[in-house]
Structure formats: C-alpha cells, structure tokens
N, C-alpha and C positions, 0 to 999 in steps of 0.2 A: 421451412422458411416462409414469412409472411412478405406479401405485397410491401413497397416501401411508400408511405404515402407522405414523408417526412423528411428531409434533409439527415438527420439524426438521431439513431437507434441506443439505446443505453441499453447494458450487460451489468445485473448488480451480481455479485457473486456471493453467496450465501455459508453461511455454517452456525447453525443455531442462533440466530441473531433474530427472532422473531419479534424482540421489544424493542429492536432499533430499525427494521425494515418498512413497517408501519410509517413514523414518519418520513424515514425516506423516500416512500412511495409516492405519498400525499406529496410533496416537494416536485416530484415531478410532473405530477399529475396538472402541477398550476403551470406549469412550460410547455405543455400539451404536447411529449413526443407520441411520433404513432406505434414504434414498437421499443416496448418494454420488457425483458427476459430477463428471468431469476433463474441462475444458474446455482442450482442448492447441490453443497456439497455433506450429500448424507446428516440432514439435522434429524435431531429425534425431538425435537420442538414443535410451535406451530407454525413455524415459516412457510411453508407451501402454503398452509390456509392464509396466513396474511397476505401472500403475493397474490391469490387468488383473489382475496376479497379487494384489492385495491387493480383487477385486471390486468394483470401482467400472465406471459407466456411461462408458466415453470418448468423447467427440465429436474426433475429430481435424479441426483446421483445416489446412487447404492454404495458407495465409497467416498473418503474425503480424498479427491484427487490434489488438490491446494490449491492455491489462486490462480497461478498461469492457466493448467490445465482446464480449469472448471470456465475460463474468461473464454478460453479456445471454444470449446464447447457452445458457450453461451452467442457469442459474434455468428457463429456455422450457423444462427436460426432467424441471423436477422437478413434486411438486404437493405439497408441506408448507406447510402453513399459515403457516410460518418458515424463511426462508433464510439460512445463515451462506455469506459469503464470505469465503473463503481464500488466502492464497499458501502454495505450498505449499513454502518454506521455514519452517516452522512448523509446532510440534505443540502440541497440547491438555492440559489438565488434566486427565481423570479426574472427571466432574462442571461439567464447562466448557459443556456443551450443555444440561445441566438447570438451571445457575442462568439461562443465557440465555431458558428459556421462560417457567421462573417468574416473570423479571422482566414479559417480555408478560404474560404471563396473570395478574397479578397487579396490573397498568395497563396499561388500554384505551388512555390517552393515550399511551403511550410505541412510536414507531415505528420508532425505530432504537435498537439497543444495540450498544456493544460492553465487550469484556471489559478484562481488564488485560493490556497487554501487555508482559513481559520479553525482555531481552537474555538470551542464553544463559549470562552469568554471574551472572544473579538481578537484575540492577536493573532500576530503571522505563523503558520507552519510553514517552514522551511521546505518548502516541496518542490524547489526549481536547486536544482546543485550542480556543480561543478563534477565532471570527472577526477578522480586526484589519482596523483601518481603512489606508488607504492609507499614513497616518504610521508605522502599528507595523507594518505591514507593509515599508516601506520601513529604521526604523531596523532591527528584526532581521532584515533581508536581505542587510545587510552589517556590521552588528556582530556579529551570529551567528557570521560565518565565524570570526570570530579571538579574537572576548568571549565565550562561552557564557553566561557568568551578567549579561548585562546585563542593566538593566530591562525592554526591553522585549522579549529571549526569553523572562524570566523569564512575562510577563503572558502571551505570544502563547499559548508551551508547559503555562502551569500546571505549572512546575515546583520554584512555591512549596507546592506541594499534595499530599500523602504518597501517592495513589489508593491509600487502603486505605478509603474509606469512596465507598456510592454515591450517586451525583448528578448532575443534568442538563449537561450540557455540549453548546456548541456544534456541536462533528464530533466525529466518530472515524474514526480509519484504514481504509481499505480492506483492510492486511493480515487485521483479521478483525473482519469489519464483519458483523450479523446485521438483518434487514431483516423487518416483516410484509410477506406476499405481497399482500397488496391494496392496499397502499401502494405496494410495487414495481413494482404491475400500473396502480396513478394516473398516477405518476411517470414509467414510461416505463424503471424500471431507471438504470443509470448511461446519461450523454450521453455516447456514441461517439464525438463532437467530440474527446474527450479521449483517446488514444493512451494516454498515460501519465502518471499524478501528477492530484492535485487533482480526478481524478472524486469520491472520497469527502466532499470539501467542498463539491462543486458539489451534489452529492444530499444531504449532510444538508441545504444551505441550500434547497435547493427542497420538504425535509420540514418544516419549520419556517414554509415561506411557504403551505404545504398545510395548517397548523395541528396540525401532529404534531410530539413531542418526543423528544428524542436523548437516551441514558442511558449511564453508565459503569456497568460493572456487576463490579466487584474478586472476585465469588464465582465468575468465570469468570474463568481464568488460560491465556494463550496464550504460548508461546516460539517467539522471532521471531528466526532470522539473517539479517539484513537484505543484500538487495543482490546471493545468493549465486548467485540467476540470470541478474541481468543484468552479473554482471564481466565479459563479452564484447563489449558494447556500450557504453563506459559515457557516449561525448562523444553519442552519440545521445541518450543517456536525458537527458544535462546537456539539451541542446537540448528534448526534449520536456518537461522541467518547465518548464523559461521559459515555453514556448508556454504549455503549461497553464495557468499563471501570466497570462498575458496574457488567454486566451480567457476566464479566470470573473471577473477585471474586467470585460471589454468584453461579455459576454452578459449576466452577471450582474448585474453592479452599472453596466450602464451605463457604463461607462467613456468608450466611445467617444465619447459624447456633454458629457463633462466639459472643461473648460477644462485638466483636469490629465491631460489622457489622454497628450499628447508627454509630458509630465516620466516618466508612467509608464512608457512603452515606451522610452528612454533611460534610467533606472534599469536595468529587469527589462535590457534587451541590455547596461549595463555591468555587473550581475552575473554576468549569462552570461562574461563575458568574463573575469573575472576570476579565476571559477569554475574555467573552463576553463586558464583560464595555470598556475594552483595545481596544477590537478588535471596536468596535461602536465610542469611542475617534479618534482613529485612521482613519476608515470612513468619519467622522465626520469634519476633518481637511483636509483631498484630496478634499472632496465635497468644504472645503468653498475657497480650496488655488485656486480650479479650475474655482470658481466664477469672474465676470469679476469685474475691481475694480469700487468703484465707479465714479474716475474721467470719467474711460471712458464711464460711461451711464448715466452720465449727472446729479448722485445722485438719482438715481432709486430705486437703491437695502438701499440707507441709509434707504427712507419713506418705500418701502416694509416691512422694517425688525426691522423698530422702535417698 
C-alpha cells in the first residue's frame, strides 16, 4: 500500500485491454491522482507494459478473477480516503476527480458517487438506475431487447431524466463507480460471488441498507466504450450476467425464499436463451456477409457448403 498524498486513489481493472488502457491512462495523468493501480486480470497482452509505461502500480493476476474480485484486490494497495473504480476502456474529463471529492467532502452522507457517463459519440449512458421490483425487472428484461423506449426501461434506466443536474439515485455503474474508503472497508468492497455484472448494484444496495447515500454527480464526465474487452468472450459474459442476475435476487432480496423464486429462474434462463439465439443470429450473419462471394472463388464455397 502506498503513502496517500491525494484525496483520491483510482483501481482500473484490467483483462487484455492494452489498446484501450493507454488512453485511459493518459486521461488520468492530466487529473494528477497520486495513486494509480492496475489490477490485471491474467492478460496475455501488453497491458502490464502499458500500465508501466504510463506509472501506475500493477498487480498482475495469474487468473481472470472478474471485476469485483480483481477491484478488491486492487483498492487493498491504495490508502486514499476515496476510491474511483475503473474500466479501463474509459477516459476522464479533465476536472472529473475533483468534482468527485468535492461532492464527498461537501456531504458526509453521500457514500457512493458516480459521475456522468458518455458514449464515445457524446450521448448519455444510462449508468444511474433505479432498483426495480421483480415486475420491472422482468417487463424490461424482454421488452428492452427489441422496445428501448418502453415504460418500463424508461423508469428502470431514468432515461426520462436529461443527467445534467445532480441527485441521489439508486446505483451507478461499476464502469466508474467512486466509493468512501471506510465504507468500502464496512462493506467488504464488491462480493466476489459476482464474476461479472451486477456487483455495482449489489454494493450500492448494501450502501443504502448501511444508511449511506448514492449520488450522480454530472460535473464529473467519464467516456465509456463499452464491451471493448470482453468481444472475445461474449456467450461467457451472456451467461455471467444471468447468474448475476440470479445471485442478487436470491442473496439479496431473498428470492430463494419467495413463492416467485421458479417464475424467476425460468424468466432470467428464458432471457439467457433468447439473448443468446440473437446474439449467435447475429454472429452468424458478419461471419457469412464476410465470406468471400462465390463468383470470386470460382464456386468453391457453393460445393463446400452444398
């Protein structure tokens, strides 16, 4: 653990992402925190060399533990009295770390913030949301996929809501989620149960049941390209959000113990499934538009594929 000579510490957490960690680096480097940690989860890339070259502290993992675990890991080496965690496909605003402390230091009550987070063409990511009950969680688990603007994405996501103005909200994203250290240090950090997806809601809802309050905070601006580390995995990553999905009903909210608990685990696996047929279609269709045609190989691929 280093000296803290900074209000706040950033935790990027890593998995072969070495062409998007680079800028993310630089980005922080212009906010001048004093401790910087890449928590690498087993890359066979050059991401440890990147994080080296731009000074950050690397912990390399010999295993992909998945985001909670690997962010645990990563916070255990810092000692700022505020930790932002990161993916590190994402870079900073310029003034993104100073409105994040101002906002602590300015409410005692406020335990979690996060900032606004953009797509890399300037619009809003939906990253401040709503807890939903089992109902809105269920209608926008499948009307989502093909409605965007139904009622109840609309309610789940808040994206009746311009996030140009700040205010308490139920969770915010893990992509860059900032945390007080003695909160984090109550809490236990994210639950490692979770691999991937839904840690950030599991920990704001256990900040909230702790009597601590979650902030959006729009004078902190994050750009986010979603996804760009794990295109290599992605029916894995499908499969760990269901779980996800499953584990913070049945932990959290009790599920297991509810009369609706089969309805639930027969929704969440007919999402998965559906999820997955879509996403395999879609595959399915790049592979064959990217095949060459058969004029030009002379009707090769017609007898291959007869």
């Amino acid at each position: 653990m280093t000296e803290a000579t900074n209000p706040i510490a950033v935790v990027v957490v890593t998995h072969n992402s070495a062409d998007d960690l680079g800028p993310c680096l630089e980005s922080l480097l212009e906010d001048s925190p004093a401790e910087v940690v890449v928590s690498d989860n087993a890359s066979t890339d050059a991401s440890r060399e990147v994080a080296l070259e731009y000074g950050a502290h690397v912990i390399e993992g010999k295993e992909n533990l998945g985001y909670g675990a690997a962010a645990n890991r990563g916070v255990s080496e810092t000692s700022s009295p505020f930790v932002l965690v990161l993916n590190p496909d994402t870079t900073i605003r310029k003034g993104t770390l100073r409105a994040i402390v101002e906002r602590f230091e300015s409410d005692t009550s406020v335990s979690v913030v996060g900032p606004k987070i953009l797509d890399p063409d300037g619009s809003i990511q939906q990253s401040a949301r709503r807890f939903p009950s089992i109902l809105l969680a269920a209608t926008h688990g499948f009307l989502g996929l093909f409605w965007k603007s139904n009622p109840a994405t609309i309610r789940y996501t808040m994206s009746d809501w311009d996030h140009d103005s700040a205010r308490e909200v139920d969770w915010v994203s893990g992509a860059a989620l900032a945390i007080r250290r003695d909160v984090w240090d109550e809490l236990g950090g994210f639950d490692p149960g979770y691999w991937m997806y839904v840690e950030d809601v599991d920990l704001c809802w256990r900040t909230h049941g702790a009597g601590g309050r979650v902030w959006f905070e729009p004078e902190g601006v994050v750009t986010h390209t979603i996804g760009t580390s794990s295109q290599g995995i992605p029916y894995r990553l499908l499969l760990a959000h269901h779980r996800s999905m499953l584990r913070f009903e049945r932990v959290r909210r009790g599920g297991r113990r509810g009369l609706t608990w089969p309805l639930v685990v027969a929704g969440v696996a007919l999402r998965l499934a559906f999820v997955a047929a879509k996403r395999w279609v879609a595959d399915r269709s790049v592979r064959r538009a990217s095949r060459p045609s058969t004029e030009a190989t002379g009707g090769r691929d017609r007898v291959r594929h007869r």
